[in-house]
N, C-alpha and C positions, 0 to 999 in steps of 0.2 A: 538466170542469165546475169549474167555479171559484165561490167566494163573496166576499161585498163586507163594506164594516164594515172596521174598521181596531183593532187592538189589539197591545201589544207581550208582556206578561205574560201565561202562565198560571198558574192555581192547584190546578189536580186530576193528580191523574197524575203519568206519567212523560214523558220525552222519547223517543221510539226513534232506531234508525239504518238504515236499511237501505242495503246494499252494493249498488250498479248494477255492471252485466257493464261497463262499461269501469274501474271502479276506483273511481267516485267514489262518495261516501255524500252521501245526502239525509236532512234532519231531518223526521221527524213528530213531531207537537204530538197530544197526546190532548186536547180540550175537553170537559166535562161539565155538561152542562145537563138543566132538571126538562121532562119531556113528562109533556103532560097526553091523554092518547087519550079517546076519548069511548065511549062504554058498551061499543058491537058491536067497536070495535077494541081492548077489554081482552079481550072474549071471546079474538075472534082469534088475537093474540098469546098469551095463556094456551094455550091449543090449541096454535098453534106449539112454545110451550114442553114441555104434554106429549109431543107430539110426537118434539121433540129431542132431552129424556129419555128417551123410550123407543127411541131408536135408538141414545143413546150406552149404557145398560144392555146393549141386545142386540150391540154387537158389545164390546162387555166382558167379556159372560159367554161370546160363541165363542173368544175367546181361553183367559181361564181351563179351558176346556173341552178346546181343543187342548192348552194345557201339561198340563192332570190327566190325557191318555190316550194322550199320545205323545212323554212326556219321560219319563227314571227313569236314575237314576245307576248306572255301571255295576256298583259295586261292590253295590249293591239289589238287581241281576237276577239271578231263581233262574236255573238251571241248565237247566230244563225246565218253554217256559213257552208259551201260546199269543199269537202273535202278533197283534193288534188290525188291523185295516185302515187303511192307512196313508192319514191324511190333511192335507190342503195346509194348510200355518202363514197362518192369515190375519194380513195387511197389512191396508195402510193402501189400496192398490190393489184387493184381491182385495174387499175390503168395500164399498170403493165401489161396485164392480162390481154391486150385488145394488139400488143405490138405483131405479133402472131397471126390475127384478121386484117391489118393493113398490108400484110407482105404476103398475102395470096395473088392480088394484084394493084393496079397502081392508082392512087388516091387524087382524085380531083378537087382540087381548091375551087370554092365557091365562088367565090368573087372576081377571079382570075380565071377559072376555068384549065388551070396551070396543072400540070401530071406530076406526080412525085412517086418517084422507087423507094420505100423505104426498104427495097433489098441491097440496095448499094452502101448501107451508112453499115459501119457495128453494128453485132446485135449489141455489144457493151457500152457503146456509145449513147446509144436510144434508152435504153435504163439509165443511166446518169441522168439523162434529160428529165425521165418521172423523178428521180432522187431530188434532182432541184427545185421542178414544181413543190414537190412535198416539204421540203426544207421550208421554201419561200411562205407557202401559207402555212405549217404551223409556227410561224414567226411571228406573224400576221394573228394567229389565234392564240397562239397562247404564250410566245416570247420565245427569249436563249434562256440559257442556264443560269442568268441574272434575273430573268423576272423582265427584261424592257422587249417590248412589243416593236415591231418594225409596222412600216406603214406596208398600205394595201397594195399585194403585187401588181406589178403593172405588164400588161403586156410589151412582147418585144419588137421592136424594128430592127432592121438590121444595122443600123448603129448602136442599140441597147446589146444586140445578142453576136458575139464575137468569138469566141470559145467554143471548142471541141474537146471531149478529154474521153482518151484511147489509153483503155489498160495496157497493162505491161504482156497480157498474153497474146497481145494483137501484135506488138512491134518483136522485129528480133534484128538485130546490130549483124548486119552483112560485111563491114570490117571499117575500120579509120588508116586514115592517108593523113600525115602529120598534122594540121588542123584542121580538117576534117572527117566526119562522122556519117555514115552513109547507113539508114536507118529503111527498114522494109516493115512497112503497115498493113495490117488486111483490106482489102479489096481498094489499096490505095497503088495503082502502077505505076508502076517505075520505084527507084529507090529515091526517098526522101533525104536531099541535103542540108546536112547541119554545118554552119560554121565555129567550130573550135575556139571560141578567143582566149579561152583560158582551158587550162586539161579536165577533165572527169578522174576526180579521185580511185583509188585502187579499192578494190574491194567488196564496190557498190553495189547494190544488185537493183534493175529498173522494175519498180511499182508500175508509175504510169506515166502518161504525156498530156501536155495540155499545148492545144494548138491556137495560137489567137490573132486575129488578125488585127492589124496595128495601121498607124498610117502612114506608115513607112514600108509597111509587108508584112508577112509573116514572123510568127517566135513560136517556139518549143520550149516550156518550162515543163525537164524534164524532174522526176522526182524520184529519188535515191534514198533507196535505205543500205544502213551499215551495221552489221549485225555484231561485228566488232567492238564498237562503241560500248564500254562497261555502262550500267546502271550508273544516273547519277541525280540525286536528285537537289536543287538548292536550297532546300530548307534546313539540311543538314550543316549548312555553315553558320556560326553564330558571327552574329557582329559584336567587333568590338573597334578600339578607337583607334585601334591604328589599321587596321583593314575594310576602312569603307569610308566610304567618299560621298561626302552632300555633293546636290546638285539642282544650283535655283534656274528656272526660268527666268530671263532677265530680258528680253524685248525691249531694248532701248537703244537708240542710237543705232550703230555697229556691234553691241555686244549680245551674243545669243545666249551665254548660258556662263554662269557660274560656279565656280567649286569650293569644295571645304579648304582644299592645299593654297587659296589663294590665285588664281589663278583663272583669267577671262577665254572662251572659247569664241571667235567670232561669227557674224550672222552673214549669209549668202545674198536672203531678198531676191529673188530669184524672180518672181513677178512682177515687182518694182521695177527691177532692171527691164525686163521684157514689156512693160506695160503702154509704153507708149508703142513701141511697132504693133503689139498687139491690138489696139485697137486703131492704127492705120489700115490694117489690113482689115477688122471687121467692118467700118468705113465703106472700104470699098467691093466689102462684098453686099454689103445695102445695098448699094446702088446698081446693084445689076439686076437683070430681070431674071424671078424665082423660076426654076426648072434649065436656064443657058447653060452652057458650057464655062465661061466667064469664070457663071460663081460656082459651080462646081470646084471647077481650078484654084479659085480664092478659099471655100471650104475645107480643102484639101491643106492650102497653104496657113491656114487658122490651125487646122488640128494638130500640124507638126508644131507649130509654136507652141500650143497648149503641151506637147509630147516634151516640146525642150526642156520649155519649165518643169514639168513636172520630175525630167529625168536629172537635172541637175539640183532638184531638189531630195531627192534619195541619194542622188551621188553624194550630198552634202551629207547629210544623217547619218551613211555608213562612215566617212572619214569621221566626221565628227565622235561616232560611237567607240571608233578603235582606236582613235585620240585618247578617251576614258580608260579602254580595257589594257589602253597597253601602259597606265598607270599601276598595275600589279597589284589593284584591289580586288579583293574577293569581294565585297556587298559594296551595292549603288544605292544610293537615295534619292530618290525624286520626289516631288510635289504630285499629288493627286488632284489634276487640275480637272475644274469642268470646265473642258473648251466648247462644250456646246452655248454655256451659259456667258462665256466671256465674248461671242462675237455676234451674243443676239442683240437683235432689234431693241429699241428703247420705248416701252409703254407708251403710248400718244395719250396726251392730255387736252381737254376738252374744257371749256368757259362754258359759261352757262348757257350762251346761246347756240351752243352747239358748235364753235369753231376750232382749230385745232391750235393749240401752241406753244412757243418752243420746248421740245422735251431735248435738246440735247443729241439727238442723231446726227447731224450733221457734223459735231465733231467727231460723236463715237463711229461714224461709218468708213475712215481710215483708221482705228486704232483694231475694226472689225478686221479687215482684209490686210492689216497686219500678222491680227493672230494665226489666222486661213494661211498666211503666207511661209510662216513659221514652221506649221504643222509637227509643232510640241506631240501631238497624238502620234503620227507615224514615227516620229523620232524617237521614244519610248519604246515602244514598240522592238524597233529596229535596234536599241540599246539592249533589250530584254533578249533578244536572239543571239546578238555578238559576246554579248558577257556568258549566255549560257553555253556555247560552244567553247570558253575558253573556262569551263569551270564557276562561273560567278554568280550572284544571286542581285535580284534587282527590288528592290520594296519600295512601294509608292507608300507615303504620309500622309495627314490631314496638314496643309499648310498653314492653318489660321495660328495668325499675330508672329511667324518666324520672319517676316522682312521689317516687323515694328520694334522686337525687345534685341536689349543688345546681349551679344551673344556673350562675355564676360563681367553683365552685372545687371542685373534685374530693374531694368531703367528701361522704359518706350520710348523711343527718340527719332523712330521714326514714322512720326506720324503722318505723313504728307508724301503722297507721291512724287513731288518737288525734289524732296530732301535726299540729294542722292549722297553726299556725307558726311559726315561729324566727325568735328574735333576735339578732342578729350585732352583737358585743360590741362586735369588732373595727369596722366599718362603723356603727356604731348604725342598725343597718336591719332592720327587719323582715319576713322574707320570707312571704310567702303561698304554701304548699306545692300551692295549685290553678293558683295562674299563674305558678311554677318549672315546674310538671308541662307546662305549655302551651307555655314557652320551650324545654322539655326537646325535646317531640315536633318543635319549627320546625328544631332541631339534629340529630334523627335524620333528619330531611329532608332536610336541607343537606347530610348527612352529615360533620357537626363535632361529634357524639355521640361521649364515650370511648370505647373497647372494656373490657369489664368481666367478670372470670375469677374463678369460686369456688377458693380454694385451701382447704382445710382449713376451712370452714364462711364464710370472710372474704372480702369482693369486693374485688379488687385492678384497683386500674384499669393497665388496658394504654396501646395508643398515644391520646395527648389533643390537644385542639385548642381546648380551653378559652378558653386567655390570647388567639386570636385574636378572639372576642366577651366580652370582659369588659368593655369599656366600652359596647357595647349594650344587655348583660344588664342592668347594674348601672340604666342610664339608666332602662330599663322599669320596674324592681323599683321604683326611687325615686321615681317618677312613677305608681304605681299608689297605690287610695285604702285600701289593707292595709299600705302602708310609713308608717310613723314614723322619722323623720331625728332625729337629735341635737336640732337646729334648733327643729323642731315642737315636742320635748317640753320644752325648756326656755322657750318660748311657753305653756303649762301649766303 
């Protein structure tokens, strides 16, 4: 199945890759556009949705249930004890298995006494649902492909569970009317309307759909493969110094990020701005009484604010990213930050009679909802997607001591967070310690970064490679619009 419409950018989402059995990788494109369904297909879908939730809940709680009565640590087990009946660790298979005995007839909720058809939803829809169970706890048991363990699933409410995803052999495209796309689902009546705001590229062919309810309505991220697309992989570019571009994190003020060419990209603050109507409104959804209509209305008027923010802070990321890529560098360099550990909590400290005090939070808990505010992680991320669709390679660093040594002479000068620049006496130049920081990370890239050893509280620098970019560095430094040359100031 293929779609028409021609388009080169997206702007929602991520990019995937999947691995075909002969070796090669094909790109899918995530699109996301607003569907408007018409009354009986909100029912519907709704229904689906409870539906889904109540089958991901139920094989969530058979698991938990298998662990609470047939797991226990050796060193736990008394000595004399009666053994339980031993039964089968349900999978991801063993669960499936059972979607076949729910669709003989219709399933009564416990608690609710509530009927559910699970003959009305996909059969393909209700297997994603075991897929997801399964994903979520071996995450939970034994991590990602990193080794980090997520925490213990949680069942869903219908605020937690949103999402439907209908393969591509369930939809088939009944025709588009200039921006719009008129989409036919199984055992979903009537024809599903998508609104167009941008075209569906030529040549695509639809995987699958994901349907999510939002608080605004309904979206469709639909998902496109292009088989078109040559093999391409980024490791294959080498970096060198004129084809890649540092790039510091810089949180200060109005400035969001720094680069090796000299040059400041600025910061959105996107929750800042929003932060006092947002908490007028939470305000006043306190004070009404839990379960009214009121706060309902007020909930509703909370979650689109929370939707704004959030949406204009991707809308920031992707400009901000195609700001970088359309600098015509093949390699990015970034800082390999831990944002988990930069907006945590501050240790509490304790006197001897046991009281608490001051550790320091109280400043750090605006510099925390800063960094949250920022969202450095999504932004990478989203930088990693637009560079690789235009050809380019992204490599995160170790950042330690590149916002301290200066980047054209093996001198720490900036030692203090304070100290945002220095003036070189010697040179009458003044450097800019955010885009030193930026030339710093293009150099740990390169890898023409000192090596840098504490002896006795003092960094000594080891083997250097300085003097081989020091008429680079310098060229950048004095051509950015943070240097003042001799020159300039005796022009004042």
């Amino acid at each position: 199945m293929t779609l028409n419409n021609s388009d080169i950018y997206t702007r929602k989402y991520t990019a995937q890759e999947s691995q075909q059995p002969g070796g090669d990788f094909q790109v899918l494109l995530n699109y996301q556009y607003r569907v408007y369904p018409d009354i009986n297909q909100k029912h519907q879908i709704n229904s689906w949705l409870r539906i889904t939730r109540y089958w991901y809940n139920r094989q969530l709680g058979d698991r938990f249930n298998w662990w609470q009565h047939n797991r226990n640590d050796v060193n736990s087990c008394p000595l004399t004890c009666s053994l339980p009946e031993l039964q089968e660790n349900p999978d991801f298979y063993s669960q499936k298995k059972q979607l076949p005995i729910l669709k003989e007839d219709l399933v009564i909720v416990q608690h609710s006494s509530e009927l559910l058809d699970f003959t009305s939803v996909p059969s393909q829809t209700l297997q994603d649902v075991s897929k997801r169970v399964d994903l979520a706890f071996k995450r939970f048991l034994q991590g990602d492909s990193n080794g980090k363990r997520s925490g213990k699933p949680r069942f869903k409410n219908s605020a937690r569970y949103r999402t439907l995803r209908i393969e591509g052999q369930a939809i088939a495209v009944q025709r588009t009317e200039k921006d719009w796309l008129f989409l036919s689902i199984s055992k979903l009546k009537g024809w599903l309307t998508v609104r167009l705001h941008r075209p569906l590229p030529n040549g695509f062919i639809l995987k699958n759909m994901l349907l999510t309810k939002k608080s605004d309505g309904w979206y469709a991220t639909i998902c496109l493969e292009d088989p078109t697309v040559p093999a391409f992989s980024p490791d294959e570019i080498i970096p060198t110094w004129d084809n890649t571009l540092g790039i510091d994190a810089v949180l200060h003020e109005q400035d969001y990020l720094a680069t090796s060419e000299g040059t400041k990209l600025p910061a959105l603050k996107s929750f800042r701005k929003s932060e006092k109507r947002l908490a007028q409104v939470q305000r006043r959804k306190e004070k009404k009484r839990k379960g009214s209509k009121a706060r309902r209305k007020l909930a509703k008027r909370q979650g689109r604010e929370h939707q704004r923010i959030a949406r204009a802070r991707i809308d920031h990321a992707f400009k901000t990213a195609h700001a970088l890529v359309r600098t015509l560098k093949k390699v990015f360099v970034h800082e390999d930050l831990n944002l988990k550990a930069l907006s945590k909590r501050n240790k509490a400290k304790l006197d001897e009679d046991g009281k608490f005090l001051p550790n320091g939070q109280s400043a750090k808990s605006g510099l925390n909802k800063s960094w949250n505010d920022a969202a450095f992680g999504h932004f990478f991320t989203t930088l990693e997607y637009i560079a690789g669709k235009a050809g380019a390679r992204v490599i995160a660093v170790n950042p330690a001591y590149t916002s301290q040594l200066l980047a054209y002479r093996d001198e720490i000068v900036f030692t203090d967070c304070h100290i945002r620049s220095y003036w070189d006496t010697e040179l009458s130049l003044n450097v800019d310690r955010d885009i030193n920081a930026g030339i710093n990370i293009k150099r740990v890239g390169l890898g023409l970064f000192p090596t840098l050893k504490r002896r006795k509280g003092n960094l000594v620098v080891g083997d250097s490679t300085t003097n081989s970019t020091l008429k680079e560095v310098l060229a950048v430094l004095k051509n950015a619009p943070e240097a003042y040359t001799l020159s300039v100031l005796r022009q004042v």
